[in-house]
C-alpha positions in Angstrom: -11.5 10.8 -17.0 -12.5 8.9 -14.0 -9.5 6.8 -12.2 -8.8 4.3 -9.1 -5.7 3.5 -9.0 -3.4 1.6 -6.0 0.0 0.1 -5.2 -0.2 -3.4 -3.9 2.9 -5.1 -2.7 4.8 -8.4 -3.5 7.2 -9.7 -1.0 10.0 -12.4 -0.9 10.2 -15.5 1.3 11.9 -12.7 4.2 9.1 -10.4 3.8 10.9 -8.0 2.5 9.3 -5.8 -0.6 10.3 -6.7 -3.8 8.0 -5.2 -6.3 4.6 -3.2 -6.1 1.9 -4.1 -8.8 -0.4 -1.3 -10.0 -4.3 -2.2 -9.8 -6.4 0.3 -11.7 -9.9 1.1 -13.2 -10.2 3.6 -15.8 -13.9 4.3 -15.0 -16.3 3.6 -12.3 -19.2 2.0 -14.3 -21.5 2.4 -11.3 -21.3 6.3 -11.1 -21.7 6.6 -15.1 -23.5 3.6 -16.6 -23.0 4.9 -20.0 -19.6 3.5 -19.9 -20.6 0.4 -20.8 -21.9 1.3 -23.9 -19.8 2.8 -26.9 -17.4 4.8 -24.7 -15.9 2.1 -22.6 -12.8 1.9 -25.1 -12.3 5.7 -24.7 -8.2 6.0 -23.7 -8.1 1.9 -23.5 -4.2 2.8 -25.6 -3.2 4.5 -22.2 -1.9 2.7 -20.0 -3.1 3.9 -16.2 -0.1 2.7 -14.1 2.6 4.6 -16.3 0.6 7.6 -15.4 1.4 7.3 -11.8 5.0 6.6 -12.1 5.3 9.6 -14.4 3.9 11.4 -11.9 5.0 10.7 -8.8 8.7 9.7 -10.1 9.6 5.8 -10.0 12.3 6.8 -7.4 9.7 7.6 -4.9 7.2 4.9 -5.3 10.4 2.4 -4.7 14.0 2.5 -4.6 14.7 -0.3 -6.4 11.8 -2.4 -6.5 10.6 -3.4 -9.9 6.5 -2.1 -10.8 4.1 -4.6 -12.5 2.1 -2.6 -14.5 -1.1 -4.0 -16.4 -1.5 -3.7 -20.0 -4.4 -4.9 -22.1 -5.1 -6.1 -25.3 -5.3 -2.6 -27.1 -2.8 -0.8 -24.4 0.1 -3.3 -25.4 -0.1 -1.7 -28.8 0.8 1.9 -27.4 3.5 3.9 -27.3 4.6 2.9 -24.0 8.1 4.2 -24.4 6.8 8.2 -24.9 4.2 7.5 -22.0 6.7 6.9 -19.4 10.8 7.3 -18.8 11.4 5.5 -16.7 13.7 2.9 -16.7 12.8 -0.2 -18.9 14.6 -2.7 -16.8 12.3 -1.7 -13.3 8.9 -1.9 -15.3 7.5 -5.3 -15.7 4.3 -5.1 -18.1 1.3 -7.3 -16.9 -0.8 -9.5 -19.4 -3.3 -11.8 -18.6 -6.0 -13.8 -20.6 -7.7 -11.2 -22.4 -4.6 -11.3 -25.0 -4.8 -14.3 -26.9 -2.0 -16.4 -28.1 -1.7 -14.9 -31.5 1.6 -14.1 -33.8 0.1 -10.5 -33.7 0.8 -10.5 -29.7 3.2 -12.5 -29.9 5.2 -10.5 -32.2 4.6 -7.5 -30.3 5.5 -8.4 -26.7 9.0 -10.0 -28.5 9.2 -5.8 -29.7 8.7 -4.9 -26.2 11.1 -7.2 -24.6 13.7 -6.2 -26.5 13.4 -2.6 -25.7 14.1 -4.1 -22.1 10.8 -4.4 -20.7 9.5 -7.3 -18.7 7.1 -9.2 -19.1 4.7 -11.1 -16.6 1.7 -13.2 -17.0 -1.6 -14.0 -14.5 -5.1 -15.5 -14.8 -3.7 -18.3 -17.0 -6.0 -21.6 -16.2 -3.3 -24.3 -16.5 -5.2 -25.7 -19.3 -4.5 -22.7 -21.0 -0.4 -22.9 -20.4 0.0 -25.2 -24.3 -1.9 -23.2 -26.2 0.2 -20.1 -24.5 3.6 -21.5 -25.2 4.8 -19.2 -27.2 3.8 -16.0 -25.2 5.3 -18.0 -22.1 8.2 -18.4 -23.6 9.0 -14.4 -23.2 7.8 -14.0 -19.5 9.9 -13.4 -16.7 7.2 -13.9 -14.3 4.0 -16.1 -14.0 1.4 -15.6 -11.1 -0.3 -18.3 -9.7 -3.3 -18.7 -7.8 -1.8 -21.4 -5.0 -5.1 -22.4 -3.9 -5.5 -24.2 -7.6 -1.7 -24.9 -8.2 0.2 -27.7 -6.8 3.9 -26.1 -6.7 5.1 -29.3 -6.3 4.0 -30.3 -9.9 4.4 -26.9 -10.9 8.3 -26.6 -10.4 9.0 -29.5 -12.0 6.7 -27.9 -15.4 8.4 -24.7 -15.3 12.3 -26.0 -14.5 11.6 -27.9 -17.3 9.8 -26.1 -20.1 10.5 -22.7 -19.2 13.5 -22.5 -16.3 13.8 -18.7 -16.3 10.0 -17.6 -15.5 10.2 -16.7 -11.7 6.9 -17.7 -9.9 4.5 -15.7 -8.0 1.9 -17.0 -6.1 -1.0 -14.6 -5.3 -4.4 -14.5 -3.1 -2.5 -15.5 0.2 -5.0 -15.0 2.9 -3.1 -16.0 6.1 0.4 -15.9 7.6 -0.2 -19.8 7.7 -0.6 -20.0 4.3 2.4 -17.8 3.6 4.6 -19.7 6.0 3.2 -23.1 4.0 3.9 -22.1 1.2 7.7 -20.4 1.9 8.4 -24.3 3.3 7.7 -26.0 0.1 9.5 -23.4 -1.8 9.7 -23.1 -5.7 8.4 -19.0 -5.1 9.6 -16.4 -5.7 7.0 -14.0 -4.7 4.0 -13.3 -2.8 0.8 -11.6 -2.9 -2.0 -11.2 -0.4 -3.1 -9.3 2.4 -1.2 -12.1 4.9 1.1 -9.3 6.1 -1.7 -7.4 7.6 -4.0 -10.2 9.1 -5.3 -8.9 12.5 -4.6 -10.5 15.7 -7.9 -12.1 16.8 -6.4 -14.0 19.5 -4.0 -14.4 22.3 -1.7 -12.2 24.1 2.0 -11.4 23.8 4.6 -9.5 26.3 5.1 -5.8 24.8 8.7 -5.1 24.2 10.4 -2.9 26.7 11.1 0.4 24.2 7.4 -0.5 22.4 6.2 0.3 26.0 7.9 4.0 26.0 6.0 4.8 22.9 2.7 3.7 24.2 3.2 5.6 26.9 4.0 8.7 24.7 1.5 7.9 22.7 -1.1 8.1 25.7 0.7 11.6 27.1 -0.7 13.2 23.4 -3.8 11.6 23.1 -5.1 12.8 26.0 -7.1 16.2 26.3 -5.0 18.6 27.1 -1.5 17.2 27.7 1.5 18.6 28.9 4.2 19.8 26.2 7.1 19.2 28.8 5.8 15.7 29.6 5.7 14.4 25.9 9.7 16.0 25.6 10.7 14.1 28.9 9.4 10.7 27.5 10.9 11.9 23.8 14.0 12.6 25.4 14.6 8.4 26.5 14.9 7.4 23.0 17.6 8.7 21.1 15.9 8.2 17.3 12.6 10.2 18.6 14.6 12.9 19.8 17.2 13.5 16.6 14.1 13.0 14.7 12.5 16.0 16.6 15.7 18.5 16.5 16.0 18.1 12.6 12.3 18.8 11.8 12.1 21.4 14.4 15.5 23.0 12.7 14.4 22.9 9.0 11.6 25.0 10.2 13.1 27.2 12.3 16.1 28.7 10.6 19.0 29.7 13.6 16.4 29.5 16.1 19.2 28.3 18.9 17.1 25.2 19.8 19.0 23.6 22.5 16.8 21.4 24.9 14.2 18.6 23.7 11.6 20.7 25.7 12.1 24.4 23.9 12.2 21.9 20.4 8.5 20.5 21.9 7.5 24.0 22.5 8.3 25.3 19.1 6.1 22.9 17.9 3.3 23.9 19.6 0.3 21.6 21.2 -1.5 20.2 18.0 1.4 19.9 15.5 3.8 17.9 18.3 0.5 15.4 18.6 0.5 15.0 14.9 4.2 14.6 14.9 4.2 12.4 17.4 1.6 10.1 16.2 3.4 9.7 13.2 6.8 9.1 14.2 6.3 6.8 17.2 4.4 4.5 15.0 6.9 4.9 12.8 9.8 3.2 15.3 7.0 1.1 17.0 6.3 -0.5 14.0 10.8 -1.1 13.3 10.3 -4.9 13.9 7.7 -5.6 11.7 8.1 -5.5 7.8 8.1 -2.4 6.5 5.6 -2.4 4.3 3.5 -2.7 7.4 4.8 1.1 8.5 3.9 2.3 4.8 0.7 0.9 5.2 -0.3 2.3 8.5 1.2 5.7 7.7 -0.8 5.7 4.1 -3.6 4.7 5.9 -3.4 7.6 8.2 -3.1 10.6 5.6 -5.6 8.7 3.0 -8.2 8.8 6.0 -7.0 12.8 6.6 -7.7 14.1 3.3 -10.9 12.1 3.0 -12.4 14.0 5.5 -14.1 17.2 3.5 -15.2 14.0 0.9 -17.5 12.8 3.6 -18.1 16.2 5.0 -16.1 15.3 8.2 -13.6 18.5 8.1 -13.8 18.7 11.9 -13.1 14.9 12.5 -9.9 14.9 10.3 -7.8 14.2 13.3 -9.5 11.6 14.4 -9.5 9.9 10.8 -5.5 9.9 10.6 -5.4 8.4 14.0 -7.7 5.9 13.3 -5.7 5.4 9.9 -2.6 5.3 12.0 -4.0 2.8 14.4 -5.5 0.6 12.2 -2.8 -1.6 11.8 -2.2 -1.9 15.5 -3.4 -5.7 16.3 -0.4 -6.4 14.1 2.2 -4.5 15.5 1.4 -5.4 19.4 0.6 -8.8 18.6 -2.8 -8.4 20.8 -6.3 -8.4 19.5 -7.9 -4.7 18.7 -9.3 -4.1 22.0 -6.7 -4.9 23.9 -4.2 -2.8 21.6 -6.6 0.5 21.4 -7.0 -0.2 25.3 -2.8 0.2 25.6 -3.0 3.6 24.0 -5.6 4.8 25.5 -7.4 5.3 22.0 -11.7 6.1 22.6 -14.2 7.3 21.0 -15.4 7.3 17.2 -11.9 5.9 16.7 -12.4 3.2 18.9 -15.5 2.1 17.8 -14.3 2.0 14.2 -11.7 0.4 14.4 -12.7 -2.9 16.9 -16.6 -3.0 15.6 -16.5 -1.4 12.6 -19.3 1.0 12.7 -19.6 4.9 14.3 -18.8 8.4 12.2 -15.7 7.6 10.8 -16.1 3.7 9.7 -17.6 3.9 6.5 -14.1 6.4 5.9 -12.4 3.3 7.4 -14.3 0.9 5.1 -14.2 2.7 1.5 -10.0 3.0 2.4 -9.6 -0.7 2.8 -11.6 -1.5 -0.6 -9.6 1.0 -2.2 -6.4 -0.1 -1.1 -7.0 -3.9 -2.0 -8.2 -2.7 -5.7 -11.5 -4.0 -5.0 -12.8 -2.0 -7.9 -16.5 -3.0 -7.9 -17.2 -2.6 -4.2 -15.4 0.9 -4.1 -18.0 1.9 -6.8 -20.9 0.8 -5.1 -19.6 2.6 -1.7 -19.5 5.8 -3.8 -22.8 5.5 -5.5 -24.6 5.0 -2.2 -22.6 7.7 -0.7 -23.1 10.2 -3.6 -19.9 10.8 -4.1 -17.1 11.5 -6.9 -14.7 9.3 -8.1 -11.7 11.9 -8.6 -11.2 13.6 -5.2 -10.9 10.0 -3.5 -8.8 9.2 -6.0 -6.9 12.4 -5.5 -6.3 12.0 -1.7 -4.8 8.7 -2.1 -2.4 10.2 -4.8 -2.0 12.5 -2.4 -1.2 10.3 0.6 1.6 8.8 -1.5 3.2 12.3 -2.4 3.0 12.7 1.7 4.6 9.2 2.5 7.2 10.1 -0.2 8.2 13.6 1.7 8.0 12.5 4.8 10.4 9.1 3.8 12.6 11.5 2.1 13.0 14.0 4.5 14.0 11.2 7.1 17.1 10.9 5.3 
């Protein structure tokens, strides 16, 4: 069976994650048309999201974050219980309008609370919020689209009629917005790409330890760099350098590795480049929230192993650090150009990544849909491109199972 599937995260009022939501499509309807027609309910009991935590381990999508994962109007019936073990109290199931407010529903979601799920709610038009009372009166949270909602009026509802629903508000398009909306309060969470707006204008000062890594960063991007230059710079920050000794150690058993520059050259030329890229943005990105670091790191691997999809095997380098960069406006506070021009960054990269065209943007472009869970437009990207749906899904599955190692090994 066909899948996209992707983690989108929900943050409180500090920015800090508190809970990933699970967007999936069973089936890409584009690529197989037939779908629409008397096999569209094939596997609609399973619930998609519980297959990814079963996989991949609830542990290592979050440590402590709760998942919202969506269930419809026949999936809610399942056996969710046998189709994932993890803990009941992290998993929040996700309705919306497609169950209607009947005593069948009604009934069961009471069932599923009291095995210690919970329960949220979205695409409820406010009009919709009496006939809904009694399924309302179960949730723990209700998402709200804060472009339609007046929170002010809205507080006062919910304190009143329900006072243990936690609000959400979702779409946020703009740090402005987010910032707007944190002031007025009555949130709980958020949701929206606002963490990850570029930087179209202005110009900040680049912190004094952010400048070290950029100029790491432009010792291993260039041609043929030095391997004692890169363990020079290494060696002025302490975290780069312990970081380097305990990877170079686990792989070389009792090698006697005593100098940042033998460490370097243990590595070797192309893997010390790849380290690097990775771990510099890593501590580049420390003051920013971390979900910002996940993304640019995901990013970067997602872009790697889609490189045999488009039949870009000798470009894969280039896709992670374009992956890897992507993010960059945000993390230097300058626009594109002016952050790509710190680090020295050229090329098919470049020209991705500040005009969105070249080789490697329509890798860039497919990733971005994909990642937002914008279902429809991912299906039309791989029906003019000809291609599957499981192996993209399969590098992004992938690219988490990589964040997860690498995040686990750091510890």
């Amino acid at each position: 069976m066909c899948m996209l599937l992707a983690l989108v995260p929900l943050f409180d009022e500090n920015m800090a994650v508190r809970a990933y939501s699970v967007f999936s499509q069973k089936d890409n309807f584009f690529l197989d048309p037939m779908m629409l027609g008397t096999r569209q309910n094939d596997g609609a009991a399973a619930v998609e999201g519980l297959e990814l935590i079963r996989t991949m381990g609830i542990e290592t999508i979050s440590e402590d974050e709760e998942i919202f994962v969506p269930v419809g109007s026949i999936s809610v019936f399942s056996d969710i219980e046998d189709q994932c073990d993890a803990p009941h109290e992290r998993l929040v199931l996700l309705i919306d309008n497609t169950i209607p407010p009947l005593e069948t529903y009604v009934n069961r979601l009471k069932e599923l609370k009291g095995m210690g799920y919970k329960l949220a709610v979205r695409k409820l038009a406010v009009a919709d919020f009496e006939n809904y009372r009694e399924i309302m009166k179960l949730m723990d949270y209700v998402f709200l689209d804060n472009r339609k909602v007046a929170i002010d009026k809205a507080k006062i509802y919910f304190s009143k009629l329900y006072p243990n629903i936690r609000l959400c508000a979702g779409g946020i398009d703009t740090m402005e917005d987010f910032e707007a909306l944190k002031e007025k309060g009555g949130y709980q969470l958020y949701e929206g790409n606002f963490y990850r707006v570029p930087v179209t204008k202005g110009s900040h000062e680049v912190a004094p330890l952010k400048v070290n890594y950029i100029e790491l960063l432009n010792v291993v991007n260039s041609a043929n760099f030095e391997l004692t230059d890169a363990a020079d710079i290494i060696g002025r920050d302490t975290a780069l350098t312990i970081s380097l000794l305990k990877m170079v150690n686990r792989m070389t058993v009792n090698s006697g590795i005593s100098t940042i520059r033998h460490a370097a050259a243990m590595l070797g030329q192309k893997e010390l480049r790849k380290w690097i890229n990775t771990a510099v943005a890593n501590e580049m990105y420390a003051d920013k929230p971390s979900e910002v670091t996940r993304l640019s790191l995901l990013r970067a691997k997602f872009a790697e192993l889609l490189a045999p999809v488009f039949g870009m095997q000798n470009k894969s380098e280039e896709l992670f650090l374009m992956g890897l960069f992507s993010v960059l406006d945000v993390i230097l506070e300058k626009p594109m150009e002016e952050a790509l021009e710190m680090v020295m960054v050229a090329g098919d990269v470049k020209e991705a990544l500040i005009h969105g065209s070249g080789r490697l943007a329509p890798v860039l472009n497919l990733m971005q849909q994909y990642e937002n869970a914008n279902w429809q437009e991912v299906s039309r990207l791989l029906l003019l491109a000809k291609m599957d749906v499981n192996p993209v899904n399969e590098a992004y599955m992938n690219s988490l199972r990589w964040y997860r190692d690498l995040m686990f090994d750091k510890e």
